[in-house]
N, C-alpha and C positions, 0 to 999 in steps of 0.2 A: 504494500500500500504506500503511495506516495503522499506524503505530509505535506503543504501547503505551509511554505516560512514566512516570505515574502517578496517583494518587487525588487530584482536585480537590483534598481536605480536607489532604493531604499536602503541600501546595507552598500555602506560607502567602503573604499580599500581601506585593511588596517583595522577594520571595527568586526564585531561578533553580533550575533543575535538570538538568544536564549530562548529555544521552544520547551515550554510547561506542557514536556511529556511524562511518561513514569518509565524511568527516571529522566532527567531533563536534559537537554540536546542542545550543543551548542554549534551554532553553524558560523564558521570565519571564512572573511576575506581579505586574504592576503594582499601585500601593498604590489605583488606581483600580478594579483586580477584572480586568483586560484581560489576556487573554495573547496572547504574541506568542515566536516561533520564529522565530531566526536561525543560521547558522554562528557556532562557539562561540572561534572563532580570528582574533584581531585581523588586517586586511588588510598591516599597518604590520610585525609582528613575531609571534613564536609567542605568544600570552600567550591566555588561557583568558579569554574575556567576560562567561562567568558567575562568574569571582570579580571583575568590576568591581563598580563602583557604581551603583543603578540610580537614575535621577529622572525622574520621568514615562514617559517613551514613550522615554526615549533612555538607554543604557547605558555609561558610560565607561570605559575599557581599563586596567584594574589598573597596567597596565606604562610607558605616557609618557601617558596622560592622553587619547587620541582617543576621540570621543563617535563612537557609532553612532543612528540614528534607528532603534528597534526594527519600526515602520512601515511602513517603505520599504529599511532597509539601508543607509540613505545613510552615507558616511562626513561628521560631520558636524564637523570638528577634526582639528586635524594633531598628529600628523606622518602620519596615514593617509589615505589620498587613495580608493580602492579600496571599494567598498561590501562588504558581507558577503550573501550570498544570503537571502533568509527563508522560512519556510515555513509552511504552513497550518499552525492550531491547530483541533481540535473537541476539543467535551467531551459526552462520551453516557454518559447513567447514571451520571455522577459522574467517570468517566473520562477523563483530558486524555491528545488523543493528536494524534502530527506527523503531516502528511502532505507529505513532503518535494518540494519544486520538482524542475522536468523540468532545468533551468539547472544544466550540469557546473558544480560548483566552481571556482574559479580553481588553476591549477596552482602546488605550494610553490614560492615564491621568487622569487612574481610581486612586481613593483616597478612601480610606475607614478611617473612623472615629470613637470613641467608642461610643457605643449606651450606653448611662447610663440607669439603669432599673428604671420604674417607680415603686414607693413606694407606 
């Protein structure tokens, strides 16, 4: 199903736009013209990713500073270890819209921890 964000023209380069789904969805456009849709909730802590900072392709988390690759989801900076889901972007008729991954979200208050390798 494809989600309804907003009007191309509406969501300027450099800025996000926060769709109130479960869980919530953040669509950016890069100062390069690129959008890209991820989960809009740090893997690390509750914090909202569309009020990070964005620079290039990678988004960093308002709240202790962890970088997301908007690309891949990766988490790319600690203290968050955990990737964030991403999701199709199209744009038809001027229209930018999500089309959300099959991939259940991570359950609230998931923690991931380093696995040390046995020796």
């Amino acid at each position: 199903m494809m989600i309804p964000v907003c009007r191309l023209v509406d969501l300027p380069r450099g800025e996000a736009f926060r769709l109130e789904t479960v869980p919530p969805v953040a669509v950016f456009h890069t100062d390069d013209g690129e959008l890209f849709a991820i989960d809009d909730t740090c893997t690390h802590q509750d914090a909202a990713l569309s009020d990070g900072w964005l620079e290039g392709c990678a988004i960093e988390c308002p709240l202790h500073a962890s970088k997301f690759d908007l690309r891949t989801g990766l988490a790319d900076g600690l203290p968050a270890r955990l990737p964030v889901r991403t999701h199709q972007v199209l744009v038809e008729h001027g229209m930018v819209y999500v089309l959300l991954c099959d991939t259940p979200p991570l359950p609230r208050g998931t923690v991931a921890y380093p696995v040390k390798a046995s020796e």
